[in-house]
C-alpha positions in Angstrom: 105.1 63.5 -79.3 103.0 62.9 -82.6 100.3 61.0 -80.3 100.7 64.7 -78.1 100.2 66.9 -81.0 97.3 65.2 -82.4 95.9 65.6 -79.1 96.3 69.7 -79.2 94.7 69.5 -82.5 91.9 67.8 -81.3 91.4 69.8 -78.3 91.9 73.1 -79.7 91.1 73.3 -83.2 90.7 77.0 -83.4 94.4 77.5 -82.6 95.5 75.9 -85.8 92.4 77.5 -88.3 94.7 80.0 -89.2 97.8 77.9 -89.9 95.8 75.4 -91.9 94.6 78.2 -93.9 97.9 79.5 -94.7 99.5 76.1 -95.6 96.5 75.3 -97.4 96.9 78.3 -99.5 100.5 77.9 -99.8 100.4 74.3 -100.8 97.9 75.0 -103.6 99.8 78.2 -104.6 102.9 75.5 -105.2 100.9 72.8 -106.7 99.7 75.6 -109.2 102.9 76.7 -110.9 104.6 73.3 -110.3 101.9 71.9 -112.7 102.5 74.9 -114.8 106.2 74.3 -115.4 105.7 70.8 -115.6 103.1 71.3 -118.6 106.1 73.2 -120.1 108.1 70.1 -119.8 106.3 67.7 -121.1 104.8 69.3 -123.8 107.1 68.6 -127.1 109.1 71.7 -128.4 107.4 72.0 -131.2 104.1 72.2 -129.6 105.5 75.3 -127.2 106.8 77.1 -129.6 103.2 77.5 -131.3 102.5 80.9 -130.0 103.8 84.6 -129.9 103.5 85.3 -126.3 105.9 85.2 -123.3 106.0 81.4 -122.7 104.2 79.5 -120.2 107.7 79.3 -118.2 108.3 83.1 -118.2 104.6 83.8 -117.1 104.7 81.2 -114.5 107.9 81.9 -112.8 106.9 86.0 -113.1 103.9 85.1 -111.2 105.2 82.1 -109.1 108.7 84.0 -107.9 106.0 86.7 -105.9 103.0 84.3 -104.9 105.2 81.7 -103.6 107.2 84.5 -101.5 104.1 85.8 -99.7 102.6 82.7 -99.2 105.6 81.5 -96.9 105.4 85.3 -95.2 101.9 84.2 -94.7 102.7 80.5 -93.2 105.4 82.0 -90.7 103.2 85.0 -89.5 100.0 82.0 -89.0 102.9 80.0 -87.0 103.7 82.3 -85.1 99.8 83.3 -83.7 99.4 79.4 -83.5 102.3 79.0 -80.7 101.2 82.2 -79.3 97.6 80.6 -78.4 99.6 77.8 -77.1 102.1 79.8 -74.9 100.7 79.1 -71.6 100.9 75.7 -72.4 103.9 74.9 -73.8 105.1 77.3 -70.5 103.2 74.6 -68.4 105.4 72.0 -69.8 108.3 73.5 -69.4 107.3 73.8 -65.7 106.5 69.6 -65.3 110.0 68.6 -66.4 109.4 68.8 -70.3 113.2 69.3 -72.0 113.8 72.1 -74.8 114.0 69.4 -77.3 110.5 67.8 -76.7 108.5 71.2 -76.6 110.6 71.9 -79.9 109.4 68.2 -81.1 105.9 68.5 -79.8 105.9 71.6 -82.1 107.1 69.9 -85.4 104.5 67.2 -84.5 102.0 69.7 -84.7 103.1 72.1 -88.1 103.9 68.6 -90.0 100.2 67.3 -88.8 99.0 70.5 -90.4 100.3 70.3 -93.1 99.4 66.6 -94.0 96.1 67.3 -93.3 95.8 69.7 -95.7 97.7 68.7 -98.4 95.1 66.7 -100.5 92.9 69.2 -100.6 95.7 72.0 -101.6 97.1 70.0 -104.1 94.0 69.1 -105.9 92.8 72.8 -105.4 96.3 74.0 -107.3 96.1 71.3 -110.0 92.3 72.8 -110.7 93.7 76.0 -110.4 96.7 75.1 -112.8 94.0 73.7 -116.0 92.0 76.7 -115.7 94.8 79.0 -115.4 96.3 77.4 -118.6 93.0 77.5 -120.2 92.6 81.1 -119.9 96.4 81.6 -121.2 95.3 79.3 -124.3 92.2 81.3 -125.0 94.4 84.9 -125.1 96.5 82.6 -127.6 99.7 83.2 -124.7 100.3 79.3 -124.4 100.1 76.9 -126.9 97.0 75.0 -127.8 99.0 71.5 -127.2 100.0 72.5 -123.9 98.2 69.9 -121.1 98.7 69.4 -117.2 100.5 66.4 -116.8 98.5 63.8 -114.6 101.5 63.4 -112.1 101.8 63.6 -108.9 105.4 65.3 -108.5 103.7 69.1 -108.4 102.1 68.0 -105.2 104.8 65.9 -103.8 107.3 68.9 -104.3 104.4 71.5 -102.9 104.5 69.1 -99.8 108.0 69.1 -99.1 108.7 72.9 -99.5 105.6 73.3 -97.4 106.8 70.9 -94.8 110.5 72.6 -95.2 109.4 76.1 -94.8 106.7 75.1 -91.7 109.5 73.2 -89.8 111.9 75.9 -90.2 109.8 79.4 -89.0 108.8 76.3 -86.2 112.5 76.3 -84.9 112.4 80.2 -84.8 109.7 80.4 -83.3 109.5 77.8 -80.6 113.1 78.7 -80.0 112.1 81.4 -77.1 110.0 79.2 -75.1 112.1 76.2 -75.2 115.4 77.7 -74.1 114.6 80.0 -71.2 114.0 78.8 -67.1 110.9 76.9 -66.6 109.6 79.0 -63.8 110.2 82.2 -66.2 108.4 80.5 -69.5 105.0 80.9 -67.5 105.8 84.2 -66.5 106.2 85.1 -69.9 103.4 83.7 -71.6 101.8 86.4 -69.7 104.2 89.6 -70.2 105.0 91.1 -73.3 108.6 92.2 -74.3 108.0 95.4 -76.0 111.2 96.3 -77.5 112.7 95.3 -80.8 116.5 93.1 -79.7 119.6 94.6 -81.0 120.1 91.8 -83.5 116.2 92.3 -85.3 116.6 95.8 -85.6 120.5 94.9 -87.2 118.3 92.5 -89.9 115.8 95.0 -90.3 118.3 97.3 -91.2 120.1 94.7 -93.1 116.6 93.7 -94.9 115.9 97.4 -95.6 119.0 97.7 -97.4 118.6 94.7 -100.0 115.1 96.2 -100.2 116.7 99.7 -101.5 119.1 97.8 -103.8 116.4 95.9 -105.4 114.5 99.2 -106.0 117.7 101.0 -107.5 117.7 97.7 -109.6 114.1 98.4 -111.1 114.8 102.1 -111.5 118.1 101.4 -113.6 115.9 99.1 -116.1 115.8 100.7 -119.5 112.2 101.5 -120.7 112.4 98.7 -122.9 112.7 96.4 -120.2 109.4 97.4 -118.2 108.4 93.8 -117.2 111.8 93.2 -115.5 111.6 97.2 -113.8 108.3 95.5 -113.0 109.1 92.6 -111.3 112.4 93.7 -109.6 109.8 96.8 -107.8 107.1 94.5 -106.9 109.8 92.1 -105.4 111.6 94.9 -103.6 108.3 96.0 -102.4 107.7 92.6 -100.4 111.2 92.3 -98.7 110.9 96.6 -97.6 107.7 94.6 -96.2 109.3 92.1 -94.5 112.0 95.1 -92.8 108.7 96.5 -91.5 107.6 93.6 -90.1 111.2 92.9 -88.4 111.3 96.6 -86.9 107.3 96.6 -86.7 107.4 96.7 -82.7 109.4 100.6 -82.9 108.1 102.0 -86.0 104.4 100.8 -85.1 104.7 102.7 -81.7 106.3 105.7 -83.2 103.3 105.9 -85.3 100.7 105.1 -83.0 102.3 108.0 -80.9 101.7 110.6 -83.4 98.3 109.3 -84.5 96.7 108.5 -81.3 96.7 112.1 -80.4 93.5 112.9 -82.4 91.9 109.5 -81.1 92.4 110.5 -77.7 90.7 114.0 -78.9 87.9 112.6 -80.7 87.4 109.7 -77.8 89.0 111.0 -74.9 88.1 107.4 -72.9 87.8 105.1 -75.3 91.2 106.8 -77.4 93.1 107.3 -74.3 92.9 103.9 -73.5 93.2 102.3 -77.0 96.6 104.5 -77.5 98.0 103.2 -74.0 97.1 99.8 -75.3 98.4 100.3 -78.5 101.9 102.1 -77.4 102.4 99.5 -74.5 102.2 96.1 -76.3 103.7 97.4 -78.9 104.7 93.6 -80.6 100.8 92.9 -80.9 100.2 96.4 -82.4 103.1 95.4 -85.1 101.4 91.9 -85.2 98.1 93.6 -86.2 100.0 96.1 -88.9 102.0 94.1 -90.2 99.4 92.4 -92.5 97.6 95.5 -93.0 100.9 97.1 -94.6 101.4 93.9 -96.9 97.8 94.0 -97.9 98.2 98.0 -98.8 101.5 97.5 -99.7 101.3 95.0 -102.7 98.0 95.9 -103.9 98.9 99.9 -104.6 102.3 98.7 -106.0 100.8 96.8 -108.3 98.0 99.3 -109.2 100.5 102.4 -109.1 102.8 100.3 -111.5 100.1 99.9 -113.9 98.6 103.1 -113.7 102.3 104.6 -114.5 102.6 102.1 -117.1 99.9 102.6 -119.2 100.2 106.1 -118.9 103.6 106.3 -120.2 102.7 104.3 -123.4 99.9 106.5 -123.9 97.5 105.0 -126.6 100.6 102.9 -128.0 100.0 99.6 -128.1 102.7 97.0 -126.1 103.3 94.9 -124.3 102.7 97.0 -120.9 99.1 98.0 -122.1 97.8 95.1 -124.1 94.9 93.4 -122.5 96.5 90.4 -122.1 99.3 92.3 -120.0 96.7 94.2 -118.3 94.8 90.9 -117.4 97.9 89.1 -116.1 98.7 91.9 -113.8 94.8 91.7 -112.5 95.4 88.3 -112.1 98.6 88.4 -110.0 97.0 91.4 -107.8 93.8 89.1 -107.2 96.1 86.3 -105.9 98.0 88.5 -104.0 95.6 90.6 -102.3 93.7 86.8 -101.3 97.1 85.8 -99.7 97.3 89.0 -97.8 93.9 89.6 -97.2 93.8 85.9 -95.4 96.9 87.3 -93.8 95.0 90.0 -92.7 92.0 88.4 -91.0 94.1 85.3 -89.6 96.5 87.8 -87.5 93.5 90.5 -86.2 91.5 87.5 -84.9 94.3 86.0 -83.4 95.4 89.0 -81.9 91.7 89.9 -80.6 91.1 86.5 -79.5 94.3 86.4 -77.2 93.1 89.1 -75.3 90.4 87.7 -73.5 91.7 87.5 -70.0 92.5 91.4 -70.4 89.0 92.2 -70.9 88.1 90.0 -68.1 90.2 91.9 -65.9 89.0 95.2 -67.1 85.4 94.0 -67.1 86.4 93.3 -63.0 87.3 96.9 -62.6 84.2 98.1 -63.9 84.4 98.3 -67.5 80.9 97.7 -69.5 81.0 95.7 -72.5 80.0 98.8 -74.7 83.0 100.5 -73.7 85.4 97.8 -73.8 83.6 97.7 -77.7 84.5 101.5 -78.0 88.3 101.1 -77.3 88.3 98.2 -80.0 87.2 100.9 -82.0 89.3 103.0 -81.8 92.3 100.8 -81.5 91.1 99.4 -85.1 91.0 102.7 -86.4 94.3 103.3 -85.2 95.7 100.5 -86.6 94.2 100.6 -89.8 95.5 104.1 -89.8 99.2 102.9 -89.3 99.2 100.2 -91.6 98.2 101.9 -94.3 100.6 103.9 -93.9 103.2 101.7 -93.6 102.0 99.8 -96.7 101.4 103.2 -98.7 105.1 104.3 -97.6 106.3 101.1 -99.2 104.0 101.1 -102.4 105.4 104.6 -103.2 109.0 103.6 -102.6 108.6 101.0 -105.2 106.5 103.0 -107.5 108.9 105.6 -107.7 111.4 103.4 -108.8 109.7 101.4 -111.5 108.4 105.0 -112.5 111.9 106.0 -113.1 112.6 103.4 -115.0 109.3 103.7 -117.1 109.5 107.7 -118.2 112.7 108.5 -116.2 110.8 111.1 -113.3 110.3 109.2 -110.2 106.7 110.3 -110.1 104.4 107.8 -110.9 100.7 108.2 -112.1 98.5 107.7 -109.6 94.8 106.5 -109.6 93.5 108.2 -106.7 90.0 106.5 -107.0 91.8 102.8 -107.1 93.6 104.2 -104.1 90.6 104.8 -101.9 89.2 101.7 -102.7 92.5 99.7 -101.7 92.2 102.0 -97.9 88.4 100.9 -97.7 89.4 97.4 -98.3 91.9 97.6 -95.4 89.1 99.0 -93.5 86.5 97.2 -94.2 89.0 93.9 -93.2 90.2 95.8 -90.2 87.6 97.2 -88.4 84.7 94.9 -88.3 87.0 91.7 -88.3 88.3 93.0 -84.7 84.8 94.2 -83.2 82.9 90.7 -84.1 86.5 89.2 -82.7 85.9 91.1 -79.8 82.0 90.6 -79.6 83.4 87.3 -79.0 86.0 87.9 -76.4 83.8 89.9 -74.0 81.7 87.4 -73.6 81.6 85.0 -70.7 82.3 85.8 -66.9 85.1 87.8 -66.0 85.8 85.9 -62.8 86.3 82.7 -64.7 88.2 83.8 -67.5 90.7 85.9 -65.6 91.3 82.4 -63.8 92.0 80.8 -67.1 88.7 79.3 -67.1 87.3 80.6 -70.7 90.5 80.2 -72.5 
């Protein structure tokens, strides 16, 4: 099965861009704060205690407990788009005798590849990462000046076997489908889409929203004097209200797209008509398409919405929500947030484009031009830009409102409206022309032959 594996790798390398990508960034996002607690360690006590600020552990695990938690949302949602590409296939061995356990084999094979291939170059990445982040801490005098990375290879190794933990477990979910149903029926599916949520998602969605609304009455019940763990307990409830949308993502993204598609289908009464029927009747790829979207809006205007409301409520008192070192370890974490979910982003709407080239094969066959199949990926990007920032705006305000209560005891935050609009033209700006050049892509090539499987 490895020998197999290798094989898809070879022969389909584009399949697998986006997982590698994800590990990648997930192993160095490990390596980073493994190194970081490990220079805690080994630096002598006397040595740590040598300056005033939070500590090198506190920073690391404030930072680490969030990064580490959308980098494995990251890795499962690239895991997902890679089997997805391989559906057809792994359907095709179903049909030539192949057992459940070898497709599920042939699928470990292939995440475990991936993630040895990029493990050197993660951990090396997240042990440079790790000295310059210390560095910086050193020169704003919040670690110690004795405080080194240690020259060990234990950050890397651990970042490895979480990585390699996490990979092989969303691999067993997700393979799980396709390896367990009637040959004959898994290539009938790798065609169809199932548009409705199961009984037992929505019952975890639910479940999943309801931790997420215990965290945020956790962050609004902080007293003002503990605004970092408000904070942290908001920006953490934030990502699992994100995860809820992601698990009921196939309803509430076609309850959206319902109500926004009307003034598409005004505006574009061809092109909108037909992006809405797309978008409402495969309504798992329209969630697969939000989802990132919301996470990218999501965390970003939490974070900015927190510190906006922060700093506001201090006023021109200095502490330690408005210092500028606080203020430049909450830029930091955003940047490193909004890179995970910005690869996120661009991973899932080029998979999701990508997939659909027999479809506009088929349409081209029926007398579609290019120019218009181009207009409904307009309008369908627009659309879904439009529900996931929603989505992610519904959740930022959610958690804002709690960490505002907790800051100056009214659940209205202060918002920067210009930081705002510039998180929404981000969105855009990934959105849109990530699925026209995707789709530039996919329209290309004759119909005939890629409606027979030809061009896949």
């Amino acid at each position: 099965m490895i020998l197999l594996a290798l094989g898809q790798l070879r022969r389909r390398p584009a399949a697998f861009v986006g997982l590698a990508v994800a590990l990648f960034l997930a192993v160095a996002t490990l390596t980073l704060f493994g190194s970081l607690f490990a220079a805690h360690i080994t630096t002598p006590a006397a040595a740590r205690e040598a300056t005033t600020g939070p500590g090198l552990m506190v920073i690391a695990g404030a930072f680490g407990e969030i990064a580490v938690l959308v980098a494995f949302f990251v890795v499962v949602n690239a895991l997902g788009f890679a089997l997805r590409r391989q559906h057809r296939e792994l359907a095709l061995l179903r049909t030539i005798a192949a057992t459940p356990r070898q497709v599920r084999r042939l699928v470990r094979g292939e995440v475990v590849l991936t993630t040895l291939l990029v493990a050197v170059p993660g951990g090396a990445v997240g042990t440079a990462a790790a000295q310059g982040f210390l560095t910086e801490l050193q020169r704003r005098e919040m670690a110690a000046p004795g405080v080194r990375v240690p020259g060990t290879p234990v950050p890397v190794s651990v970042a490895l076997a979480v990585a390699l933990a996490v990979g092989l477990t969303a691999s067993a979910v997700a393979a799980r489908r396709i390896s367990r149903i009637a040959p004959a029926a898994a290539l009938t599916a790798s065609a169809t889409e199932h548009g409705r949520a199961g009984a037992p998602r929505l019952l975890a969605a639910v479940g999943v929203l309801v931790g997420g609304g215990l965290l945020l009455r956790l962050a609004a019940t902080r007293t003002a004097e503990q605004v970092d763990k408000a904070g942290q307990a908001a920006l953490l409830g934030s990502l699992v209200l994100l995860v809820a949308v992601a698990l009921a993502g196939p309803l509430v993204a076609r309850v959206l797209a319902a109500g926004l598609g009307t003034p598409v289908r005004v505006l574009a009464p061809s092109a909108g008509w037909l992006a809405d029927a797309n978008l409402r009747g495969y309504a798992r790829r329209l969630s697969s398409a939000v989802v990132p979207v919301a996470l990218l809006v999501g965390l970003s205007g939490t974070m900015l919405i927190m510190t906006s409301t922060a700093r506001h409520a201090a006023g021109t008192a200095a502490s330690s929500v408005t210092s500028a070192t606080d203020v430049w370890l909450r830029q930091a974490e955003l940047a490193l947030l909004v890179c995970f979910a910005a690869v996120s982003t661009v991973n899932t709407l080029v998979a999701v484009t990508a997939e659909r080239r027999r479809e506009f094969a088929l349409l081209r066959l029926v007398g579609a031009t290019r120019s218009q199949l181009l207009r409904m990926l307009t309008a369908e990007a627009v659309l879904t830009t439009a529900v996931g920032v929603l989505l992610g705006m519904t959740v930022a305000g959610a958690a804002s409102a709690a960490f505002s209560t907790a800051v100056n005891g009214s659940p209205s935050p202060s918002l920067p409206v210009a930081d705002c609009w510039w998180i929404v033209a981000g969105a855009t700006v990934l959105t849109v022309p990530g699925i026209l050049a995707t789709g530039l892509w996919a329209v290309r090539g004759p119909a005939a032959e890629l409606v027979g499987g030809g061009g896949d």
